[in-house]
C-alpha positions as CSV (number, residue, x, y, z in Angstrom):
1,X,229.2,106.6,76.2
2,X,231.8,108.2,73.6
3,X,234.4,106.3,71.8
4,X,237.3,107.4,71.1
5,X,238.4,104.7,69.1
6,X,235.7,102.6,66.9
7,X,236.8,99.5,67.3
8,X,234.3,98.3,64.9
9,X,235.7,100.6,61.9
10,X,238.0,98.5,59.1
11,X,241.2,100.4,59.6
12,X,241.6,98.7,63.2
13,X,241.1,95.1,61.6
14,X,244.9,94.4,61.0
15,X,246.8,93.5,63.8
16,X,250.3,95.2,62.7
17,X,247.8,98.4,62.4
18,X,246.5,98.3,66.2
19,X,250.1,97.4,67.5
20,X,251.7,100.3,65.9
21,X,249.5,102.8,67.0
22,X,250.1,101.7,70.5
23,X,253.6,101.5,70.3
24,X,254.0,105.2,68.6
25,X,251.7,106.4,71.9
26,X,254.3,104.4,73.8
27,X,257.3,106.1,72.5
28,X,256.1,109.2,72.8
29,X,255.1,108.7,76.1
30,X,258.5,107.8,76.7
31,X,259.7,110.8,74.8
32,X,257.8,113.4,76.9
33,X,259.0,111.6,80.2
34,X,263.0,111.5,78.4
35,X,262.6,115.0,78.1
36,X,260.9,116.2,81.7
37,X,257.7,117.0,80.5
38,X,255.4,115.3,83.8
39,X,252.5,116.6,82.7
40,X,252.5,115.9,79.2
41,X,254.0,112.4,80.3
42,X,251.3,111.7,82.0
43,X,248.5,112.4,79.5
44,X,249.9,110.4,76.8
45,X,250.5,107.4,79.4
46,X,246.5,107.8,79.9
47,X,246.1,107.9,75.9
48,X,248.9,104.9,75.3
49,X,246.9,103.0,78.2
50,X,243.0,103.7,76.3
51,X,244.4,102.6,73.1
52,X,246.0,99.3,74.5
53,X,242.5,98.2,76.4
54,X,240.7,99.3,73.3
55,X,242.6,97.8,70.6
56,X,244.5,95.1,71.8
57,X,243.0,93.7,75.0
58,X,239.7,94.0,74.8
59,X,239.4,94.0,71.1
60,X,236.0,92.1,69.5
61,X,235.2,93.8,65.8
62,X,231.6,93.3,64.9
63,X,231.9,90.7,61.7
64,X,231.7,92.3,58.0
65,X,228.4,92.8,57.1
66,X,227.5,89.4,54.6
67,X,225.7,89.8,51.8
68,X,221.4,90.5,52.3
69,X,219.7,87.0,51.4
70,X,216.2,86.3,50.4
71,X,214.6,84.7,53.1
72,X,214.3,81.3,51.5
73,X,218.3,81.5,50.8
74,X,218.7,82.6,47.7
75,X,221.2,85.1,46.8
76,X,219.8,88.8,45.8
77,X,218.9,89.9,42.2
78,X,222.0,91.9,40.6
């Protein structure tokens, strides 16, 4: 399946980053509606909707990668 958004990528981490993205595809789905624009309306209702299940509701980032240990726990040589 194709994402559109990576969740998993480190831009999306902070949460004032993920909620402004949605709210600018918010307004300008409201923009294109303001203006009469059903069509284009629509679409960006679709890609407002994607990025709020994506980032926001159903958000789960993979952790950052820890550092590669030895296996008997020590840390690796520098």
């Amino acid at each position: 399946m194709i994402k559109l958004i990576d969740p998993d990528h480190p831009f999306y981490r902070p949460l004032w980053c993920r909620v402004l993205i949605v709210a600018v595809c918010c307004a300008w789905t409201g923009l294109e509606f303001w203006n009469g624009s059903q069509a284009w309306g629509t679409m960006f209702l679709v890609v407002a909707s994607y990025a709020f299940a994506t980032l926001i509701l159903f958000f789960k980032p993979k952790p950052p990668a820890a550092e590669t240990t030895a296996p008997d726990g020590t840390p690796p040589a520098a």
